[in-house]
C-alpha positions in Angstrom: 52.6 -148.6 234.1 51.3 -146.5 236.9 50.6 -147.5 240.1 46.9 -147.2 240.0 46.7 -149.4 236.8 49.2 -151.7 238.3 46.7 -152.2 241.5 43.7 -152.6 239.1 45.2 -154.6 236.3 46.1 -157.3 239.5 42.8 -157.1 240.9 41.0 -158.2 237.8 43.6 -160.9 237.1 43.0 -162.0 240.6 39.0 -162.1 240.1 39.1 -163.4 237.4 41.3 -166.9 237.9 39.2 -166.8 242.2 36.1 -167.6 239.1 37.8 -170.1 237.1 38.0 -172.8 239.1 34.2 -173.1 239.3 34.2 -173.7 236.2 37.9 -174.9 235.0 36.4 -178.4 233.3 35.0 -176.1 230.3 37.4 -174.3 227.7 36.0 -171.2 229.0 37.2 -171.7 232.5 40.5 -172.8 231.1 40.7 -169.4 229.1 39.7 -167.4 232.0 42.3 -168.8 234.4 45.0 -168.7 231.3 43.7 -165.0 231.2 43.7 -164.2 235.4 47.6 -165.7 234.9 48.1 -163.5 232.3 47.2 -160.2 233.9 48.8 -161.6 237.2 52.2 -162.2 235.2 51.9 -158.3 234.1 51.9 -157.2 237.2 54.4 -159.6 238.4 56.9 -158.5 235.6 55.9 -154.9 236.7 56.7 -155.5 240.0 60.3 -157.4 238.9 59.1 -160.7 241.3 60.8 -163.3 239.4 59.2 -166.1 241.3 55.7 -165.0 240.3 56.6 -164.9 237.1 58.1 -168.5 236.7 54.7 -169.7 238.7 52.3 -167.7 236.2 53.9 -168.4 233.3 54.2 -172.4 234.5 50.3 -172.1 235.3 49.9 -170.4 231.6 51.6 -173.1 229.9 49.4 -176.2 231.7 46.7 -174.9 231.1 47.0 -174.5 227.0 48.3 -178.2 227.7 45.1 -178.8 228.9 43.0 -176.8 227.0 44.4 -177.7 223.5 45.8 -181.9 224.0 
């Protein structure tokens, strides 16, 4: 991944789950942050920063808890 996509591909993820939580007690809010982690976790891998990926992929997994039982 370049850089550029890199850069762009974390600024949506970040937008994205900065709007979730405004509306987190709907499934769509739920999705959107599960989506924000996602896209934060790429870059994360990307960028080989382990700790961000344990925290996104922590985030990921509570909120499919919450979202499906």
């Amino acid at each position: 991944m370049n850089a550029r996509v890199k850069r762009l591909v974390g600024w949506v993820g970040a937008s994205i789950l900065a709007l979730a939580p405004f509306i987190i007690d709907t499934d769509i809010g739920k999705k959107l942050a599960i989506l924000g982690l996602f896209l934060l976790l790429m870059q994360a891998m990307e960028s080989r920063l382990w700790n961000l990926v344990a925290l996104n992929l922590s985030g990921i997994i509570g909120y499919l808890y919450a979202l499906y039982f």
